[in-house]
One Martini backbone bead per residue (centre of mass of N, CA, C, O) as a GRO file, in nm:
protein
  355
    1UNK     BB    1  18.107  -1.714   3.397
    2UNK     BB    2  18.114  -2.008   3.508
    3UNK     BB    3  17.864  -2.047   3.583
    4UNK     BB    4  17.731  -2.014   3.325
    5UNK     BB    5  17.866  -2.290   3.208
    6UNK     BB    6  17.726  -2.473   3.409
    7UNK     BB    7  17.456  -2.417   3.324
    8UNK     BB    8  17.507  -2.526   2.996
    9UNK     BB    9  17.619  -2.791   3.071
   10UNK     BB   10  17.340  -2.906   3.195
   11UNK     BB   11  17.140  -2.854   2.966
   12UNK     BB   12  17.250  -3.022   2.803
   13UNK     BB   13  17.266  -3.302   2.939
   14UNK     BB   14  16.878  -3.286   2.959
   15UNK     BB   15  16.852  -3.310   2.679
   16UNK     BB   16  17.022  -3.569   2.627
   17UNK     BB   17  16.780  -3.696   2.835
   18UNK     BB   18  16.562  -3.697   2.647
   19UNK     BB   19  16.610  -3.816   2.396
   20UNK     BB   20  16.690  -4.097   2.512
   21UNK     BB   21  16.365  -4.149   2.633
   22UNK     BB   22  16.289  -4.157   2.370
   23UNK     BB   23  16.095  -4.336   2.198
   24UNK     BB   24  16.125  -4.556   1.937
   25UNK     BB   25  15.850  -4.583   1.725
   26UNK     BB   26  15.995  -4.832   1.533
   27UNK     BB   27  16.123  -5.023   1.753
   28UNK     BB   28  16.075  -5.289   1.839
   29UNK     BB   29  15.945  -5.288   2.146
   30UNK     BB   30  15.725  -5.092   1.987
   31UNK     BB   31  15.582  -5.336   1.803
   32UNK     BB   32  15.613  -5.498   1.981
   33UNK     BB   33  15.282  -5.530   2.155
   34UNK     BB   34  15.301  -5.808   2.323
   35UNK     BB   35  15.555  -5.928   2.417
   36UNK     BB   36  15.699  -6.168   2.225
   37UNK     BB   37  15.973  -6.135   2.106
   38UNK     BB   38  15.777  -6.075   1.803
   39UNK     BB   39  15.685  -5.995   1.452
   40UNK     BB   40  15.414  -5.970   1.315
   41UNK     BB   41  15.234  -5.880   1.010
   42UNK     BB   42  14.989  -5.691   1.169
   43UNK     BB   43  15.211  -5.500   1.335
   44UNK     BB   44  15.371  -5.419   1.078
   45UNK     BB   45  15.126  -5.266   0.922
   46UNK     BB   46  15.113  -4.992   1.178
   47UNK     BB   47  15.408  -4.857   1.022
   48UNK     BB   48  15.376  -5.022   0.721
   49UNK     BB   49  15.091  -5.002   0.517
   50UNK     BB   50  15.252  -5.090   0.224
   51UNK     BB   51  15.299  -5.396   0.326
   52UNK     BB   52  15.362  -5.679   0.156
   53UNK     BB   53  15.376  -6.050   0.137
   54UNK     BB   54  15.641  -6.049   0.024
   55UNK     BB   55  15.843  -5.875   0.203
   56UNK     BB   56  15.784  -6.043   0.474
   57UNK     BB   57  15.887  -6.325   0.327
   58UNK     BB   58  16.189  -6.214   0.299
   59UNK     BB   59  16.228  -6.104   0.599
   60UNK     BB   60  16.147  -6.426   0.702
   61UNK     BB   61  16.436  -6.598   0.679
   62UNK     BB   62  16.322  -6.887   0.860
   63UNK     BB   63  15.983  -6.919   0.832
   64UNK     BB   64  15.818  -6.857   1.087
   65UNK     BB   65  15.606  -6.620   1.055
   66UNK     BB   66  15.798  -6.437   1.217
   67UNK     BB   67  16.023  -6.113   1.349
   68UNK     BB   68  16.283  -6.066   1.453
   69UNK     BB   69  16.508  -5.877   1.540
   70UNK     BB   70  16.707  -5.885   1.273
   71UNK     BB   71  16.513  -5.866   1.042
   72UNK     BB   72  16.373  -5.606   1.143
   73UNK     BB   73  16.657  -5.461   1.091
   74UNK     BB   74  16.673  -5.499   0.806
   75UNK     BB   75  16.389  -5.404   0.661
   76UNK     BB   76  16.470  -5.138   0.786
   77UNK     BB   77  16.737  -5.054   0.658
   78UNK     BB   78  16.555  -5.091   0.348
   79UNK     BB   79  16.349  -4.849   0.414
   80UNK     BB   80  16.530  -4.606   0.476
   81UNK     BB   81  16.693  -4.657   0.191
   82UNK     BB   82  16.408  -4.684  -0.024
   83UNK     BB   83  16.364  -4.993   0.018
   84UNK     BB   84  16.292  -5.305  -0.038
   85UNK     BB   85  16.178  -5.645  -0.018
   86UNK     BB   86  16.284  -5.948  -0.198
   87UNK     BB   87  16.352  -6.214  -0.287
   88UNK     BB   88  16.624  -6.123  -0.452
   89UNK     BB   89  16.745  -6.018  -0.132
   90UNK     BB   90  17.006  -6.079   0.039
   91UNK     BB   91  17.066  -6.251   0.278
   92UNK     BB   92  17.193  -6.298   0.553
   93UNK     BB   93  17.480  -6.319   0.685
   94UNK     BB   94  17.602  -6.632   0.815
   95UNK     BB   95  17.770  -6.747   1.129
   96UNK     BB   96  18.116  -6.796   1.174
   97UNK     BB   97  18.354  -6.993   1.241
   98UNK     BB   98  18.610  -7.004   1.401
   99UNK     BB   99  18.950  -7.070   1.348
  100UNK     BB  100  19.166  -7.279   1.448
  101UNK     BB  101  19.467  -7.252   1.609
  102UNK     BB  102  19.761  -7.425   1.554
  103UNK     BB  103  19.913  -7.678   1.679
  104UNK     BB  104  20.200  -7.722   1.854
  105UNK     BB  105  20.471  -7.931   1.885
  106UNK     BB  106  20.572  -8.119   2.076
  107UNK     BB  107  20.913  -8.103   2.135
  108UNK     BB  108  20.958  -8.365   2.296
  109UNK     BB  109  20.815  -8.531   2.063
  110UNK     BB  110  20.820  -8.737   1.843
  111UNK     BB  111  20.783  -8.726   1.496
  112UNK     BB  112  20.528  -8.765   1.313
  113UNK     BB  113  20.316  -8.824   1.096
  114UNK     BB  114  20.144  -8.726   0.907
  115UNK     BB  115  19.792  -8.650   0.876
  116UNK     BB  116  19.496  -8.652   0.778
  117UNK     BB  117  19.297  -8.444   0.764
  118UNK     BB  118  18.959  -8.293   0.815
  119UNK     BB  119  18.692  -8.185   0.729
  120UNK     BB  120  18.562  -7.917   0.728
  121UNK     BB  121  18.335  -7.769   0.889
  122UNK     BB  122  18.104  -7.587   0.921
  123UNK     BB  123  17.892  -7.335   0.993
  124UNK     BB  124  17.734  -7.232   1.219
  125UNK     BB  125  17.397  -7.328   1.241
  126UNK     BB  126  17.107  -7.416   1.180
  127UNK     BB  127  16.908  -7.653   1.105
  128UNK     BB  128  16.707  -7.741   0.845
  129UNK     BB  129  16.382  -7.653   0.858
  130UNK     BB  130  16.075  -7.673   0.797
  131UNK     BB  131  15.809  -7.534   0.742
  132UNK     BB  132  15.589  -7.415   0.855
  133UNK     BB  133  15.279  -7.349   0.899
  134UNK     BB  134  15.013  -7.165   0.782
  135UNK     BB  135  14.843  -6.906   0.929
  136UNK     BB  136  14.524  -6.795   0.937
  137UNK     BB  137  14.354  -6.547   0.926
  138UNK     BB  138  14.037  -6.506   1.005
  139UNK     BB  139  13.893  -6.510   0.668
  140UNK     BB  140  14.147  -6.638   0.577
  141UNK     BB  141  14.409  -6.689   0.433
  142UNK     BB  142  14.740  -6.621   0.495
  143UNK     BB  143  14.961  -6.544   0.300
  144UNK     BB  144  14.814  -6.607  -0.016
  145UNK     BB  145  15.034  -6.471  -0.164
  146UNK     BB  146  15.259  -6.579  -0.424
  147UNK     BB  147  15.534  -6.678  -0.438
  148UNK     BB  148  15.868  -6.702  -0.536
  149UNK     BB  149  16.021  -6.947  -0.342
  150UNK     BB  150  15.974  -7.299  -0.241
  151UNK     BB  151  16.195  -7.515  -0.178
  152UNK     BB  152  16.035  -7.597   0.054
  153UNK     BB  153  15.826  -7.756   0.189
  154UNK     BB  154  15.505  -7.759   0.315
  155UNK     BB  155  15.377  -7.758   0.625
  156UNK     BB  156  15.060  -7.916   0.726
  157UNK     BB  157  14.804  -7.928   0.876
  158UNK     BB  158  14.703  -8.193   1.080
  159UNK     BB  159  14.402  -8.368   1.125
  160UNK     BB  160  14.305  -8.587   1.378
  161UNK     BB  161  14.149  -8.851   1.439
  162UNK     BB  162  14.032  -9.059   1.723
  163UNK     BB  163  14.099  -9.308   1.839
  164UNK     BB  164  13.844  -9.484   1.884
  165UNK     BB  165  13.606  -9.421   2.132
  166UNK     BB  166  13.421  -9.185   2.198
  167UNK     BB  167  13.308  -8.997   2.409
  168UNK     BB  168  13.021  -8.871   2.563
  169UNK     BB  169  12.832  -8.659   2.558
  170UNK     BB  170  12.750  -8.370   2.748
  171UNK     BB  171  12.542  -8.209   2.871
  172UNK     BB  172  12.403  -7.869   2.837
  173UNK     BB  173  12.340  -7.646   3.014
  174UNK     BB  174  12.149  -7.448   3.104
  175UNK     BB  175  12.004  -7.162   2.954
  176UNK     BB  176  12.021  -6.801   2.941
  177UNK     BB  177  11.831  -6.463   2.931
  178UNK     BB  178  11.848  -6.127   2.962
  179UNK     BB  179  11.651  -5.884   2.867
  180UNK     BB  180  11.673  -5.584   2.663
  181UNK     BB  181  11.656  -5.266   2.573
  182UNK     BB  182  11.480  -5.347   2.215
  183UNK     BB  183  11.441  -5.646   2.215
  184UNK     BB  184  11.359  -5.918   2.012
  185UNK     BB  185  11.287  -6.223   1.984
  186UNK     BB  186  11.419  -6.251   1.688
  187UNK     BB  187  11.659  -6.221   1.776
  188UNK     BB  188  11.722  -6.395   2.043
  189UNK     BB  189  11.702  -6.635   1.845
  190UNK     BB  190  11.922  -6.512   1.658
  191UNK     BB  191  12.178  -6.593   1.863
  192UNK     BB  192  12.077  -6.926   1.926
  193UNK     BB  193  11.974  -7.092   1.672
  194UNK     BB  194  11.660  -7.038   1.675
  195UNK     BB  195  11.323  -7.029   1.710
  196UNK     BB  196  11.064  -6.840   1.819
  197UNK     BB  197  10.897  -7.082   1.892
  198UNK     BB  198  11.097  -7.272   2.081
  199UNK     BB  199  11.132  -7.003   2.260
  200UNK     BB  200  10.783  -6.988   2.330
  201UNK     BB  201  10.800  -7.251   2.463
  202UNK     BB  202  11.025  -7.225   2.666
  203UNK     BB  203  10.819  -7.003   2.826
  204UNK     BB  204  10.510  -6.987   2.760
  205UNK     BB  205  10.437  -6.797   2.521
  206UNK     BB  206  10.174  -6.602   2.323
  207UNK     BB  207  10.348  -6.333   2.275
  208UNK     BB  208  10.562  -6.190   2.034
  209UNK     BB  209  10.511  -5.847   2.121
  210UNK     BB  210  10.530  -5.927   2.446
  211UNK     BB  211  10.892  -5.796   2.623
  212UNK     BB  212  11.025  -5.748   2.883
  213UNK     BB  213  11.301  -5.622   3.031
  214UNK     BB  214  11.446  -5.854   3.268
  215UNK     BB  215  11.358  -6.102   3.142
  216UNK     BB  216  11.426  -6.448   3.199
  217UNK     BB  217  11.523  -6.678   2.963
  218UNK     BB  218  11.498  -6.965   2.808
  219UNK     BB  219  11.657  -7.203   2.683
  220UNK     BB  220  11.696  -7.431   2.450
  221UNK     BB  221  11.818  -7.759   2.426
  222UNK     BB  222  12.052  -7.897   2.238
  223UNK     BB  223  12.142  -8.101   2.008
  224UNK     BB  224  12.265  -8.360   1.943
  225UNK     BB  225  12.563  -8.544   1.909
  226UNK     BB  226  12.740  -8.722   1.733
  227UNK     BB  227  12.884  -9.028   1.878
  228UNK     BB  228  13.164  -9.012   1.677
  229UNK     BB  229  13.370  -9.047   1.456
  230UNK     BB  230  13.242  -9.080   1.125
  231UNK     BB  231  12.983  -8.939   1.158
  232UNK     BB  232  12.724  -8.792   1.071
  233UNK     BB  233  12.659  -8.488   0.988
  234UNK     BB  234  12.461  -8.257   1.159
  235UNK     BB  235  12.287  -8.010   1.014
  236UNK     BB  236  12.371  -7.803   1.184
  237UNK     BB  237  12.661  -7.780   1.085
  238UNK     BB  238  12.617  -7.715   0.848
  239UNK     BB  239  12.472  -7.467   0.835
  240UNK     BB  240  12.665  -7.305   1.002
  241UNK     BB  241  12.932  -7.334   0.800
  242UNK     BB  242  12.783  -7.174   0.550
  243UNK     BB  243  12.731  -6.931   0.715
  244UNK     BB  244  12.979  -6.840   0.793
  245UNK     BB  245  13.141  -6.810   0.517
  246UNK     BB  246  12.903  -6.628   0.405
  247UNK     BB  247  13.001  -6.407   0.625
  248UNK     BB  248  13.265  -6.380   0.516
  249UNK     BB  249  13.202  -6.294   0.203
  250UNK     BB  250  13.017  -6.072   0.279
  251UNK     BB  251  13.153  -5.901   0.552
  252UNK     BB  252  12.977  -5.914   0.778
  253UNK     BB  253  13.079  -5.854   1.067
  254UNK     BB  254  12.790  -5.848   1.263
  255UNK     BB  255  12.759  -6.149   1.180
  256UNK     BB  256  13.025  -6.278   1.229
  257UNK     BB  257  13.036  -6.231   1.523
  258UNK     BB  258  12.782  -6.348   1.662
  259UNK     BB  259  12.944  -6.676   1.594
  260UNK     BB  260  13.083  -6.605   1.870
  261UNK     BB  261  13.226  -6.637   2.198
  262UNK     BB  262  13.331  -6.439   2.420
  263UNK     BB  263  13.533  -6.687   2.425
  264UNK     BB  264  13.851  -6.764   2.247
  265UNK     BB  265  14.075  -6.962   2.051
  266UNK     BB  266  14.310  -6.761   1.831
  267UNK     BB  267  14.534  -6.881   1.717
  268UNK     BB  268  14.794  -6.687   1.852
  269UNK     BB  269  14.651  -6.508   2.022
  270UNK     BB  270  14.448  -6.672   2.203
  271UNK     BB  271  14.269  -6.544   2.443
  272UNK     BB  272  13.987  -6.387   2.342
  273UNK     BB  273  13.732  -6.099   2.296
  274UNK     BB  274  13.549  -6.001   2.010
  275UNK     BB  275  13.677  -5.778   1.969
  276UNK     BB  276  13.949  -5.890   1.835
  277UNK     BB  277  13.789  -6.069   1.621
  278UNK     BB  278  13.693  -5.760   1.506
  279UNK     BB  279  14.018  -5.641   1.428
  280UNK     BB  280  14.073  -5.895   1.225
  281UNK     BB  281  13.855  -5.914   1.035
  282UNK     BB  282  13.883  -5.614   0.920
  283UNK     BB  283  14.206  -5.638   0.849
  284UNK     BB  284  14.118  -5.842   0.617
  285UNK     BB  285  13.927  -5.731   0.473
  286UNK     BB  286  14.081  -5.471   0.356
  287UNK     BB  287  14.309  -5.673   0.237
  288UNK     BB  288  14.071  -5.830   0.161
  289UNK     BB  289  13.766  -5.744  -0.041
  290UNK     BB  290  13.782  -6.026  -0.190
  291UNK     BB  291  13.579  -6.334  -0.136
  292UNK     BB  292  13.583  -6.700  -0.150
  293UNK     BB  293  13.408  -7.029  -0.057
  294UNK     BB  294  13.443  -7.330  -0.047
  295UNK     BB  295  13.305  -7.628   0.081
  296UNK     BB  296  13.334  -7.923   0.226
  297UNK     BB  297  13.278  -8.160   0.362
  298UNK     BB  298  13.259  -8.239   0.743
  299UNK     BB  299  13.431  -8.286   1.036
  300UNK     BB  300  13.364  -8.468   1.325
  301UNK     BB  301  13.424  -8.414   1.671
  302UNK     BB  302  13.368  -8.520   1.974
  303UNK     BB  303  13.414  -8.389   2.291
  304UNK     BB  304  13.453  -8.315   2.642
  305UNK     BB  305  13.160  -8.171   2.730
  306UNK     BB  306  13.023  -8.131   2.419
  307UNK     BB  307  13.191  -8.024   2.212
  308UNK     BB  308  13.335  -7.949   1.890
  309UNK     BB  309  13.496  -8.088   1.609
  310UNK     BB  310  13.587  -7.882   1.267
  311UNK     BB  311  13.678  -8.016   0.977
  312UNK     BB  312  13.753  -7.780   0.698
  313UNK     BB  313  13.773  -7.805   0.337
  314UNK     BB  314  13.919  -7.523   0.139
  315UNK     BB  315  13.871  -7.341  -0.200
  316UNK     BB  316  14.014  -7.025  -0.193
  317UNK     BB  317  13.970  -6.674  -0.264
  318UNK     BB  318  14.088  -6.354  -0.266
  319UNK     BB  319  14.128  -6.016  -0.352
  320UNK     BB  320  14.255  -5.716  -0.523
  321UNK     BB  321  14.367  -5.442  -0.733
  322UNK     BB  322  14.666  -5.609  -0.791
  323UNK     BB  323  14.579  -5.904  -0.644
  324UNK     BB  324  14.569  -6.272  -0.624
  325UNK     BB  325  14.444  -6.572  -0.425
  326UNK     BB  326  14.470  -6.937  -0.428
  327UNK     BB  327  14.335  -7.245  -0.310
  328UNK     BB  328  14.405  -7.471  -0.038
  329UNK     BB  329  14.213  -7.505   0.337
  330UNK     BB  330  14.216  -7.619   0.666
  331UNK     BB  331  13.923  -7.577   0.881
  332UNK     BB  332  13.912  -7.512   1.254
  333UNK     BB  333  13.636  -7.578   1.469
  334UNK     BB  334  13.501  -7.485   1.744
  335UNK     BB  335  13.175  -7.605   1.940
  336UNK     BB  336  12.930  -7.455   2.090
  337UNK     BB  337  12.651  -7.544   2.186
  338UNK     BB  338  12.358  -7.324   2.103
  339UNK     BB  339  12.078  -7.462   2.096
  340UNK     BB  340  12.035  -7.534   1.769
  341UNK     BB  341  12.323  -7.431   1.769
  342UNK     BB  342  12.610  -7.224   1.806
  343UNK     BB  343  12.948  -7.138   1.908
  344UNK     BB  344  13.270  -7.042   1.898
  345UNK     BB  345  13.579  -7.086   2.059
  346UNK     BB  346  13.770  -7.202   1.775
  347UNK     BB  347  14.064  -7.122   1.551
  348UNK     BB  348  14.190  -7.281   1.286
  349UNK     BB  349  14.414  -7.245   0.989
  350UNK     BB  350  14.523  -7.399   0.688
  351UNK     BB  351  14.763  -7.423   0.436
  352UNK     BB  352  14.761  -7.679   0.125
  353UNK     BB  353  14.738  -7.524  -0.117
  354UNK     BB  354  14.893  -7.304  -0.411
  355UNK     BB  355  14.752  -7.204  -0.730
   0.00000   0.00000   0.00000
């Protein structure tokens, strides 16, 4: 009867141990997806699909764009108990500093006049500090529906031209391109924002209809970047940046993902890979179904190395079956020359007012 005895109390000690190593699949942990101690907008709609950009800034308390343990903490426990979070809902209450038990008068010393107290200091905790820039996501301004309410000033992203005269631009290497199986001139000229005409100069070629798959063609050298900043946009980034927009509003994922690089500088995200944004833009897309873009016109920088930055101020509304929200903002494109055209190597943008 003994053993008997002691083989259930094994068994359940290890029922015990199998229970514990089970991960909590909402604990922040495993939201936080890339370990970065911090859970943006995007990581929580995978946990909560229903999430509004509204109660995710109830719950962003210090508005810093993404929520620590304490806040996911709080979030989560008025999930559980079947509550949203909204402005109206009472922040955390901040951490009070104890006060400091009366000093005892030394009895040897003689006693002197009271002194009047000094006013008590206020509660430890962070000096309030300005809201940070708000960062959109892929193909238009993030978190862009309207607040329930903005105390603070927000800060706005602010992209300052270089004084002084800009390097010149570096001529950019030739580039190359072998061909694949399918491959037709006309799709590898627009791939490099070339013209089929200037493809088949660049490579001595007569006939458009006959490419055969592992031939190595030259790329024709981009055109010239403009001499330093304040000089005229040239036509080519003009050109890009419309088409660029027109292919954010019209959700074409598969063209507009065709105009960045290979790898990108892309928000938070840091340097990634097509593939990811190409999962940001489409998810970015399923929450704004309708999107529209004005674009004013643009602001080039040539950097060293051949790149350029453009910064574009943009009109943007958003719309889905619920909500709607409009304003500016202003979008920073870095980009690659390529043939006659570029490609996106880096992207960040911020909202400037909301409407």
């Amino acid at each position: 009867m003994k053993l008997t005895y002691a083989m259930i109390a094994a068994l359940a000690v290890g029922l015990l141990l199998t229970g514990c190593e089970k991960e909590d699949a909402k604990g922040f942990p495993k939201v936080d997806y890339n370990k970065d101690g911090k859970i943006i907008f995007e990581e929580l709609i995978v946990v909560f699909p229903d999430l509004t950009v509204d109660e995710f800034l109830a719950a962003d308390a210090d508005t810093n764009g993404s929520l620590d343990d304490k806040e996911y903490t709080r979030l989560r426990q008025a999930r559980d108990a079947g509550k949203k979070l909204d402005a109206a809902s009472p922040p955390p209450a901040p951490a009070v500093a104890p006060k400091a038990p009366p000093a005892e008068p030394d009895k040897a010393a003689p006693a002197k006049a009271a002194e009047p107290a000094p006013a008590q200091a206020p509660a430890a905790g962070p000096a309030p500090t300005p809201a940070p820039a708000t960062t959109l996501p892929p193909a238009g301004p993030s978190a862009a529906a309207p607040q329930a309410a903005a105390p603070v000033a927000e800060v706005v992203e602010t992209v300052v031209a270089e004084s002084g005269p800009a390097e010149p631009a570096q001529p950019a290497a030739p580039q190359t391109y072998t061909v694949a199986r399918g491959d037709t001139l006309s799709r590898i000229a627009k791939k490099f924002g070339i013209t089929s005409k200037e493809l088949m100069a660049a490579n001595g070629m007569k006939d458009a209809d006959r490419i055969d798959a592992g031939r190595v063609l030259t790329i024709p050298a981009p055109a010239t970047a403009p001499s330093g900043p304040g000089s005229s946009v040239q036509p080519a980034v003009t050109v890009f940046v419309a088409d660029y927009f027109a292919k954010s509003s019209s959700g074409d994922i598969t063209a507009l993902v065709d105009l960045y690089d290979t790898s990108v500088e892309y928000y938070k995200k840091g340097r990634i890979g097509t593939d990811v944004v190409r999962q940001d833009k489409t998810a970015y897309f399923d929450r704004w179904p309708e999107r529209t873009y004005k674009a004013a016109a643009a602001t080039v920088t040539p950097l060293p190395g051949g790149n350029l930055k453009v910064t574009v101020p943009v009109d943007y509304t958003v719309k889905r079956a619920d909500k709607s929200a409009r304003g500016q903002a202003t979008f920073t494109l870095m980009l690659r020359p390529a043939g006659g055209s570029f490609r996106i190597v880096g992207e960040q943008s911020a909202v400037t007012e909301r409407k």
